[in-house]
Structure formats: C-alpha cells, structure tokens
C-alpha positions in Angstrom: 118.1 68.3 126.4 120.6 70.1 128.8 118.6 68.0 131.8 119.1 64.6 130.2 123.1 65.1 129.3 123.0 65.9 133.1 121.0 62.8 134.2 123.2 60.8 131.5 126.3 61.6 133.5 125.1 61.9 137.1 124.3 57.9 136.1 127.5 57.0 134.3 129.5 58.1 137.3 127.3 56.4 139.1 127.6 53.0 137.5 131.5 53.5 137.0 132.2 54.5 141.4 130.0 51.1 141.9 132.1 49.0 139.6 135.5 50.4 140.9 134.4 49.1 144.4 132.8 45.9 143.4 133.7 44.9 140.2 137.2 46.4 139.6 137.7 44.4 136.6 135.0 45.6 134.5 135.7 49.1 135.0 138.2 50.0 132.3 135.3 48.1 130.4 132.4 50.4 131.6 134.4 53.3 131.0 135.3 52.7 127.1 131.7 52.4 127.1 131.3 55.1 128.8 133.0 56.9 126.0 131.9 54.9 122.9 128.3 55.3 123.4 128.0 59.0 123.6 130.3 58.8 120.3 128.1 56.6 118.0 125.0 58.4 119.5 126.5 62.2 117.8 127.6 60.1 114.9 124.4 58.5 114.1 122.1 61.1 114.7 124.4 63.3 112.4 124.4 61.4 109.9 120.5 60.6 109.5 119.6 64.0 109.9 122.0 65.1 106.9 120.1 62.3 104.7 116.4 63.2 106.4 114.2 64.0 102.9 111.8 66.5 103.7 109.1 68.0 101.4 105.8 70.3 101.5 102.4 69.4 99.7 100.0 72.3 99.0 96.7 71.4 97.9 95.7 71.5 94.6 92.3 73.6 94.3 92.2 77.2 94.4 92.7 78.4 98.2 89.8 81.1 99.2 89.9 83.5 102.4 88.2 82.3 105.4 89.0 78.7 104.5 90.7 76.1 106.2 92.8 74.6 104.1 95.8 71.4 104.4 99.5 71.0 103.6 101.2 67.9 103.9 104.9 67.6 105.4 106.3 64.6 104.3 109.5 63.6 106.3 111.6 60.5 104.7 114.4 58.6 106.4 116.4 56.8 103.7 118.8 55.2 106.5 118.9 52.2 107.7 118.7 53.2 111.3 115.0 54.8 113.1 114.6 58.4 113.8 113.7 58.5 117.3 112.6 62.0 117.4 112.1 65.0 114.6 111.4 68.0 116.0 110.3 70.8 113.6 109.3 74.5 113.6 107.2 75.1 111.0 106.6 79.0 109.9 103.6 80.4 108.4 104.1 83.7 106.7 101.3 86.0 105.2 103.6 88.4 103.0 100.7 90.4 102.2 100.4 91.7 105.9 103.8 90.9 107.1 102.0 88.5 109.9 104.1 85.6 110.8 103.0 83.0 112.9 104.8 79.5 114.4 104.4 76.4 115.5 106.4 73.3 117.0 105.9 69.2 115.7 107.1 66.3 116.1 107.5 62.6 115.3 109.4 59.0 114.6 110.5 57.9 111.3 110.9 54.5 111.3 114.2 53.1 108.9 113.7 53.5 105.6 110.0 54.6 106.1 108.1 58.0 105.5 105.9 60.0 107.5 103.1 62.1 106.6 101.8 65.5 109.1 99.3 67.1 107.9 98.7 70.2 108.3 95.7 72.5 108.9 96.1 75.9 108.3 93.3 79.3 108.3 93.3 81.7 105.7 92.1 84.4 107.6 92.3 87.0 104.8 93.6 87.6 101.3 97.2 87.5 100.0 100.6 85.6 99.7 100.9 82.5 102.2 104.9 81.4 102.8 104.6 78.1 104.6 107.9 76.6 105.4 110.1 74.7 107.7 112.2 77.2 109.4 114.0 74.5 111.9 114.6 70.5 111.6 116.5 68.8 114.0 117.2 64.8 114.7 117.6 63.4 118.0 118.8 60.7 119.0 117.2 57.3 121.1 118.2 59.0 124.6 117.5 62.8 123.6 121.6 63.5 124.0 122.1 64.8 120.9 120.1 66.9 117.8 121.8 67.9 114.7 120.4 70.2 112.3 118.7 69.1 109.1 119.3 70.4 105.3 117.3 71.3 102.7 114.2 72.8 104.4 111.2 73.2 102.1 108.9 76.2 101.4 105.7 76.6 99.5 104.2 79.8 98.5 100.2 79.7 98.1 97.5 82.8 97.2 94.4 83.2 99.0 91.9 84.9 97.6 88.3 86.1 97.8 85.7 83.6 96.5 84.4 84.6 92.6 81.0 85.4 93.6 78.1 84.5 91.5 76.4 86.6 88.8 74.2 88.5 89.6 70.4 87.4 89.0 69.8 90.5 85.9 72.7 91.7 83.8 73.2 95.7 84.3 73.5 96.5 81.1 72.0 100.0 81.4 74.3 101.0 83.8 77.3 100.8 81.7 78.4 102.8 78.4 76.6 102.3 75.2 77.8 101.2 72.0 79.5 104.0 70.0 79.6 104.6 65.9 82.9 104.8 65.1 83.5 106.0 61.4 84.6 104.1 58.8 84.1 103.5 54.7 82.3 100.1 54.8 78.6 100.6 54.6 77.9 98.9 58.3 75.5 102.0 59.8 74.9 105.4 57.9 75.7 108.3 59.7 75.2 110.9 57.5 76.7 113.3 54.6 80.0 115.2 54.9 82.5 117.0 52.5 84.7 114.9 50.3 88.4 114.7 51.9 91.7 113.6 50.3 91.6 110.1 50.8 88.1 108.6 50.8 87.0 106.2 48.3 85.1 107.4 45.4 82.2 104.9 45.8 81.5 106.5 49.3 81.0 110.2 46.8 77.3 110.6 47.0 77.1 111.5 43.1 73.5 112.8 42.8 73.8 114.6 45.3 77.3 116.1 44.6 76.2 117.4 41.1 73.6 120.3 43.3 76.7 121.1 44.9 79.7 123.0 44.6 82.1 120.3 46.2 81.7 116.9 45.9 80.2 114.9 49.3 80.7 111.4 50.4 78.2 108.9 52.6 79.8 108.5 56.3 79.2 105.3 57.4 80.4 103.8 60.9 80.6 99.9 62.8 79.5 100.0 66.6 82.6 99.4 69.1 81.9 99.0 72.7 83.2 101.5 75.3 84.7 99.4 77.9 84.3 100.3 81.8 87.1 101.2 83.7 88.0 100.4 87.4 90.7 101.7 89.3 91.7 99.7 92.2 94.5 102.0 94.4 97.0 98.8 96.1 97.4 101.1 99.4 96.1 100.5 102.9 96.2 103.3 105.4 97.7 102.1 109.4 98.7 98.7 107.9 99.4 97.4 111.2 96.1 98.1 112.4 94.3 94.8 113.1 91.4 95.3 110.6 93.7 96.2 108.0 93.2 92.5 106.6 89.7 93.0 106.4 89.9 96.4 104.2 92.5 94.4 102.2 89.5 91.3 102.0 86.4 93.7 101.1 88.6 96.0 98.2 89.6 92.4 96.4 86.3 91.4 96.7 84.4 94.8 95.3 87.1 94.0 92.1 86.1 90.6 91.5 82.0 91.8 91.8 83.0 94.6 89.5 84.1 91.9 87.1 82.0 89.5 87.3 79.1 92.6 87.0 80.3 94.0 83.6 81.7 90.9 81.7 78.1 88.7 82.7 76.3 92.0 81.2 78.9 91.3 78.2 80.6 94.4 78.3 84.5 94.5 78.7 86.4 95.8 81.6 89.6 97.8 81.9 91.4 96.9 85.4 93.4 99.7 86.7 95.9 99.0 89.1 97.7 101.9 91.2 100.2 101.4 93.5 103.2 103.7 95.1 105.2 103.2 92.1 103.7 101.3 89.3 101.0 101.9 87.1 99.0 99.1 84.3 95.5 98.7 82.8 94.6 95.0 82.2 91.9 94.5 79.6 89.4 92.0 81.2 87.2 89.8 79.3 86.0 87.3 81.6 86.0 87.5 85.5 88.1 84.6 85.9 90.8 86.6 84.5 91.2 89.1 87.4 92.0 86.3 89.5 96.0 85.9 87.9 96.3 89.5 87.8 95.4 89.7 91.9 97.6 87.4 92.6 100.4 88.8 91.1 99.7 91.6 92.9 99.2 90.6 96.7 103.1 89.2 95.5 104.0 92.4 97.2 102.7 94.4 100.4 100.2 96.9 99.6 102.0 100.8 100.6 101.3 102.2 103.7 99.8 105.6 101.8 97.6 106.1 99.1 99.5 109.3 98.0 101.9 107.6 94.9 98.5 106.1 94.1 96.2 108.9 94.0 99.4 110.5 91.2 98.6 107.5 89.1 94.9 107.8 88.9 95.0 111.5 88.5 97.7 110.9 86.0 96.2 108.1 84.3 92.7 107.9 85.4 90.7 109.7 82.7 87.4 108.2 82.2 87.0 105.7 85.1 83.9 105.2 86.4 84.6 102.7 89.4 87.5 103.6 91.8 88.1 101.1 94.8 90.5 102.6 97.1 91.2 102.2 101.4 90.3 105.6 102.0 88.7 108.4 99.6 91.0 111.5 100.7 91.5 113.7 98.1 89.7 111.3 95.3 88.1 112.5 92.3 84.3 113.2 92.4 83.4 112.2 88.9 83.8 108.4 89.6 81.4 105.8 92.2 84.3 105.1 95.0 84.1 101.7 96.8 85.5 102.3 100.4 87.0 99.8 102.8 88.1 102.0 105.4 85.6 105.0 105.0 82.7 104.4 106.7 80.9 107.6 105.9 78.6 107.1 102.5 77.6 109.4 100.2 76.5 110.1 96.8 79.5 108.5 94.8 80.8 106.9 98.2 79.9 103.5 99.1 81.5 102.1 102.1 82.1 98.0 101.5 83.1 95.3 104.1 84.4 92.0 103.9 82.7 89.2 103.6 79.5 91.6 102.3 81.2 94.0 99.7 79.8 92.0 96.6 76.2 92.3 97.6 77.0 96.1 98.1 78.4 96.4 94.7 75.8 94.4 93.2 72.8 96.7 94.6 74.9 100.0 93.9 74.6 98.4 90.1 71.8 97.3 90.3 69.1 99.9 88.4 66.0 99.1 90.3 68.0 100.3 93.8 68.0 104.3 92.2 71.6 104.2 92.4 73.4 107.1 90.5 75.4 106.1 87.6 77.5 107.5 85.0 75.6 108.4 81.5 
C-alpha cells in the first residue's frame, strides 16, 4: 500500500510539472484534482467499510476429529458503491490446546451484493474450535486507502471423537450384577429375621413366631442394578508437547467406548470427571449422553498435572472400576486404567491410542480375550 501512495504521487507531480509547462491553464484545475480525489477516495472507502455486513456459518451436523469440515464467511455490501478489495485475516483457535493458527483472504463485493468464502478447515483433534475474523479492512479502487471494519464475527464449534459402534456381544458378565435390596413388598424372599419396631405386621411370619420367643418377620427385597463407574482425570502431562492432542483424542474416545460398552449391555454408567479443581459424577443412561457432558468440558484446557485430579479420585473415587487418565503415576490398583501417555501395559494397565483406543477397550471387555475384570 505504502508503494502505491508513492507511485500515486511520483505520477501526480508528474502530470501537474507537465501541465505548468504546457498547459498552464489547466493547472490550478489538475491540482484541485489533485486534492479532491485522494479525498473522496478515504471518504468512500470509510464509509463502506463501517456498513460492510459480515457473518460466519458453521455447519450444522455434529463436527468429528479428523474431519474436514466448512464454514461460510458471508461478506455484504449494503452501499451503493463496489468494494474493490476486502482483505481479511481470519483466525482459527483450538482452545482446548491453546493452538492458533491464521490465514489471509480476499475479494470484491459488488454494490449492494453479497459474497460467499467458504471455508475449509481440519479438525485435527478433539476440543473447542474459535473461528473468527480477527482483521477486516476495505480498500479502495487504487489500493490508497483501507479502513478498518466493525463488527467481526466468531463462531465457537466442538470436535469430537466419532460414537463408535456397539460392540458385536453385549458384556454383560463383565459388569456388576443385580443386587437384593430389602424392602416389605413381597418382590423376592430373602429369608427370616427378628421383628423390629417398624415393620408391617403382615410381613410377621405367625406360625412360625408362636415356636419362638420373639416374634420374626419375612424379609423380602426388589433387584436394583449396581451401576459402573468411570473416572476420566481432565489432565494431560507436557501439554505443549506435539502429541499431546493425540492423548487428549484416545482418552475421549476410551470414554465414549466405555459408554457405549455398558449402556448397549443395558447396564447404567456413572461418569466421573476430575479435574485440578472440580469434581461431578454424571449418571449416563445412553451413550449419546456423554457427548454434552465432553463438550462442556473441552470448554476449558485440560491442567498441565494430574496431581488436583488424582485428590479427587482418591477423595471421591470409591468403587470405580474404569479409570482413564494421561499417565498412571501414583493411581490406584483396584481399578482397569486406560493410558494415553503410558505405554507400558500391565495387568490393570492398558495403554490406548487414538484413532484405535475403542477397539482396545472393546477387547479389554470383551470376556472371550481373558481379560481380568472386577467381580
């Protein structure tokens, strides 16, 4: 831009030393216009950049990792005068990671008209996707002058692993068994017992109760399932280390096997999510209902050590039977560990990988594979 202003003027002064020798009488002329143009030039560009409409289209279906996905930019010009040139710096941020990465476009809006740039974009790996335009400018017809446009647009997307399929045999041995839990209504007998204050007097066993000294009563209990339990520790170790995206991939995508393992076996599942200072269980009845609860947490960067996590789980991580972490330092024996950045397996370790970690979950699961499992 700094080159044409230059070539602008080397030519005006041109034009006006040729008419002060030969045509004298046009010069005050050439000069206004000399002066006018540059004017109405910054003035018009100005004032269609402050009006240029700009907006950001994400698609609609769910975005998965390793995709290639496309955003629209739609650029409107409601004046009545062409946009020569746009120029814009468009910015895509994975919050997840803290990657960033940029790019330059351009293009002509005619007056009144739109234009429509679409954009293709990889999702590498798993998180939160900020696309926006961090830059718009307007230039005018002889690239003088830009001005700075208003109102840039942003759109945040998710990216997440693919739900994988069922698997081919439920696993219902592998997980806990229906418990009898006592109660007074005669669903399953469970056996005799003294009479207590409280119970009804048509659960008092009275033929047998007149051999007795104290009356007894029938115990009867309903079977409740035991849910399984998954701890998933939101910490990756040397974040900035260029595989960390990959850990990130293979530790959503052991949670979503998990899921999709115990609810297809109807059985329920009990999400635990530990990070550096937050704790919750999320009751899971289908697998598709892991997928808000991810999302809401790639929101955030996962810590940079599992230390505030492993307090959690060791706080509230009685009875979990599935633990998915980054590394397994200082982790709990009693509980099958799904590592992303452990690659040493043993008997309750199973190192996962992305783009495979389903399959590994699947046969760790699977009874026929002689895995060990939890009674």
């Amino acid at each position: 831009m700094l080159f044409a202003k230059l070539l602008y003027l080397l030519l005006l002064t041109v034009l006006y030393l040729f008419s002060l020798l030969y045509m004298p009488e046009f010069s005050v002329y050439l000069l206004i216009t000399m002066i006018l143009l540059p004017v109405f030039l910054f003035a018009s560009v100005h004032l269609q950049s402050r009006r240029l409409k700009l907006r950001l289209e994400l698609p609609s279906e769910p975005i998965h990792c390793g995709e290639r996905f496309s955003c629209r930019l739609i650029v409107e010009n409601p004046s009545k005068m062409p946009m020569s040139m746009v120029e814009l710096k468009m910015l895509t941020e994975h919050l997840t990671l803290c990657e960033k990465a940029a790019d330059i476009l351009s293009t002509s809006v005619p007056s009144g008209g739109t234009v429509s740039l679409t954009i293709r974009i990889q999702a590498v790996h798993t998180g939160c996707m900020k696309i926006s335009v961090s830059r718009a400018y307007g230039l005018d017809a002889l690239r003088l002058f830009r001005s700075r446009c208003k109102n840039l647009p942003h759109a945040v997307c998710t990216i997440l692993p693919r739900l994988p399929d069922a698997p081919d045999k439920p696993f219902s041995a592998v997980f806990p068994r229906e418990r009898l839990r006592p109660t007074s209504a005669p669903e399953e007998f469970l056996g005799i017992r003294e009479y207590r204050s409280g119970d009804q007097l048509r659960a008092i066993h009275w033929k047998l109760s007149s051999r007795t000294p104290e009356p007894v009563v029938r115990e009867y209990g309903e079977p409740v399932r035991e849910p399984t339990t998954a701890a998933l520790l939101y910490a990756l170790s040397h974040p900035e280390h260029p595989d960390a995206g990959q850990r990130l991939d293979a530790m959503l995508e052991a949670v979503l096997a998990i899921a999709v393992a115990v609810c297809s076996s109807n059985h329920i599942l009990h999400l635990m999510i530990c990070s550096s200072d937050r704790y919750e269980m999320q009751p899971v009845e289908k697998a598709a209902d892991v997928i808000p609860i991810l999302c809401r947490l790639v929101e955030a960067p996962p810590a940079d050590t599992d230390e505030g996590c492993r307090e959690q789980l060791t706080r509230y991580g009685q009875g979990v039977h599935f633990c998915i972490a980054d590394t397994i330092s200082n982790l709990p024996e009693n509980m099958t560990i799904f590592s992303a950045g452990n690659h040493s397996a043993g008997k309750n370790v199973v190192s996962i990988t992305s783009g495979t970690a389903a399959e590994t979950v699947y046969k760790k699961l699977s009874v026929s594979a002689g895995g060990d499992f939890y009674e």
